[in-house]
N, C-alpha and C positions, 0 to 999 in steps of 0.2 A: 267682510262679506264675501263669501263665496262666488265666483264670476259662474252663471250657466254656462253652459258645454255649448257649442255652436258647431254642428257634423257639417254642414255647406256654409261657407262663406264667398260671399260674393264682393271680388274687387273690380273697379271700374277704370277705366283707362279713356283717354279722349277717344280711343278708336276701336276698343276690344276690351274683354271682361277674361278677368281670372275666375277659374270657380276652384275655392281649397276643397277640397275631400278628404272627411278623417279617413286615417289610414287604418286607423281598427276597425273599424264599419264593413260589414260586406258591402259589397256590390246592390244587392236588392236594395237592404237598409239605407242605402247612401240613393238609389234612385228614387226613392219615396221620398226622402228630405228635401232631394233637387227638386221633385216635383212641387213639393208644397212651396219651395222656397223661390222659386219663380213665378207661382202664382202670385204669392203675396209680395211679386217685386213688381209686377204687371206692368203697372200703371208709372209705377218710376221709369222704367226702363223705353218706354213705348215704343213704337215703329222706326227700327236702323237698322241697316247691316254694319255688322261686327266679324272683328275676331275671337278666337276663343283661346285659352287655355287652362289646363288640370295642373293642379298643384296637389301636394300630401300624396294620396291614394296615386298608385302607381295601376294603369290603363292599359289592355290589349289595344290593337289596332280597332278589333271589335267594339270594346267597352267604347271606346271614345266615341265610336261613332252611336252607339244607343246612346247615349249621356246629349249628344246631339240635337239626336233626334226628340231626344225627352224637353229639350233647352225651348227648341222652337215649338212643341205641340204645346209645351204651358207658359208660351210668351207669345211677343209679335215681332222678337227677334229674329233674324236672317244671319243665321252664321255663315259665312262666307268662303271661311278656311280655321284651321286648326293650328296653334303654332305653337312648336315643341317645347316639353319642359325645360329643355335645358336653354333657351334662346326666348325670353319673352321682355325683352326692353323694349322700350316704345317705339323706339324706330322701326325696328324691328316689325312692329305692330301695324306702322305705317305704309310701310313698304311692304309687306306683305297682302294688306287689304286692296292699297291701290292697286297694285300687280293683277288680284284677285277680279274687282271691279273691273278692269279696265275688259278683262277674259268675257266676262258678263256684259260689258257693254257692247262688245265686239259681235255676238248674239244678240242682241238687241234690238236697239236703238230705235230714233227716230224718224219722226215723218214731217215730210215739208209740204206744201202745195204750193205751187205757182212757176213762171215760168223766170228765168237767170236770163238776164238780157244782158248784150257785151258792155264790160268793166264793172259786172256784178259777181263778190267772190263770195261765198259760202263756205264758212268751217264749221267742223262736226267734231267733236270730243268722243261721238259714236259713229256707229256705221247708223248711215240715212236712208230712206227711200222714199224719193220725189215725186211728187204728183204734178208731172209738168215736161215744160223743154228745159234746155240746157241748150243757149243759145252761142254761135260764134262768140269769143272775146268774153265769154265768161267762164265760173271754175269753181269747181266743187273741189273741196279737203276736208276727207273723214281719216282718222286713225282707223276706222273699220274698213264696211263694206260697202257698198254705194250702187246702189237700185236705181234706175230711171225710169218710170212710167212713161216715158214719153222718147222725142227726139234727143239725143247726148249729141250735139254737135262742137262746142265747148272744149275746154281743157278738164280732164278729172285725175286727181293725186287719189287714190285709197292704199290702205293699209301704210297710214303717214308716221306714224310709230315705230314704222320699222319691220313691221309684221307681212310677208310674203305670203301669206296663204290669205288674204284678202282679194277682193273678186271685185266687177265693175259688171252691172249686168242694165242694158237699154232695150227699149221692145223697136226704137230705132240709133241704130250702132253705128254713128259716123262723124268721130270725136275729131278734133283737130292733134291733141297729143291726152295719150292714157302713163297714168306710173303707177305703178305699183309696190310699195316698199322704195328699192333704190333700183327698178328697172324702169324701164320710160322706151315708148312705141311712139311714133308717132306718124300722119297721113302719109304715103307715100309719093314719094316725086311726082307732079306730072299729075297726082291727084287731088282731090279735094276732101277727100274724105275715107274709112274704110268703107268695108263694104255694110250696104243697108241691109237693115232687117234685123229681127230679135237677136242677141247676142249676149253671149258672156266673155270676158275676158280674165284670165288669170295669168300664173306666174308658173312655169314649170322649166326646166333646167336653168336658170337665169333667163327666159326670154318670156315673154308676154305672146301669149295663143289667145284668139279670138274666136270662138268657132258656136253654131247656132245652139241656141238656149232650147237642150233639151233632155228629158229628165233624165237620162246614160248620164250627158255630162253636171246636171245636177248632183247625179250621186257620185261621184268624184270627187267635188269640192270639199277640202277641209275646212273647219271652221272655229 
């Protein structure tokens, strides 16, 4: 018995999807199949972000990115990142999405309400932004970025990952010690606090700058 011809094949991985493409197929013919063939995967597949990669039919930089875009308009997939034909082991897969994730969460993240009373610690897998104080003797840790609607009097770690371009920002800024990555500021001598008032704090030649939250230094911030 003659096996049917199958132009899109869809492989699955714990964390990411191969898609084969005949390689005789043009390009059109082969975005028609994907279309139907993720329709009719819909429902198997349903709400994740994923990785992706093309096998068979060899892809511009272009093509990949329509194939993409075609992936997610007839799914409820979220492709994440692309990872090259020549490198698609699962590890590979792995570490690539988290990596991916983590970029995405860094833009994110969540929201807390209430107030961190001292020997109250708070970690964040995201960058957070609080609805509250941040009292003496307590402490915020996001791998992100870390918003305070309220007083930061507190200790605050962001960008715990490792990541320096992460920011600390209070509408009042008078923390007992700020780090950022692997810099660290803290009250100065003789004081209690820095100084009050809406602030941002980031990381520039190795030193942590403090300076009032406003849209100039908004637009600066990388993210």
């Amino acid at each position: 018995m003659k096996m049917k011809h199958t132009p899109v094949v869809i492989k699955g991985t714990k964390s990411g999807i191969i898609v084969v493409l005949d390689k005789q197929l043009s390009i059109e013919q082969l975005k028609k199949e994907c279309a139907a063939k993720f329709n009719t995967s819909k429902d198997f597949f349903g709400h994740s972000q994923v990785a992706v990669s093309f096998e068979g039919k060899k892809l511009t930089d272009e093509e990949e990115i329509e194939f993409v875009n075609l992936i997610s308009s007839h799914s409820d997939l979220d492709i994440v990142c692309v990872i090259d034909n020549n490198e698609k082991r699962e590890a590979l897969f792995n570490r690539t999405l988290d990596e991916k994730l983590k970029q995405l969460d860094s833009n994110t993240g969540n929201f807390y309400k209430g107030t961190l009373r001292s020997g109250q610690v708070l970690e964040f897998e995201t960058s957070v932004i609080m609805l509250g104080d941040v009292n003496v003797g307590a402490q915020v840790v996001s791998t992100g970025n870390v918003v305070v609607l309220g007083a930061l009097k507190g200790n605050v770690y962001a960008g715990a990952a490792g990541n320096p371009n992460a920011f600390v920002a209070a509408l009042k800024m008078n923390p007992k010690q700020i780090r950022i990555s692997d810099v660290i500021a803290r009250a100065p001598d003789g004081k209690d606090s820095f100084e009050e008032g809406a602030k941002i704090a980031f990381v520039e030649d190795s030193n942590i700058y403090i300076e009032p939250l406003t849209r100039e230094v908004l637009g600066d911030i990388k993210l």
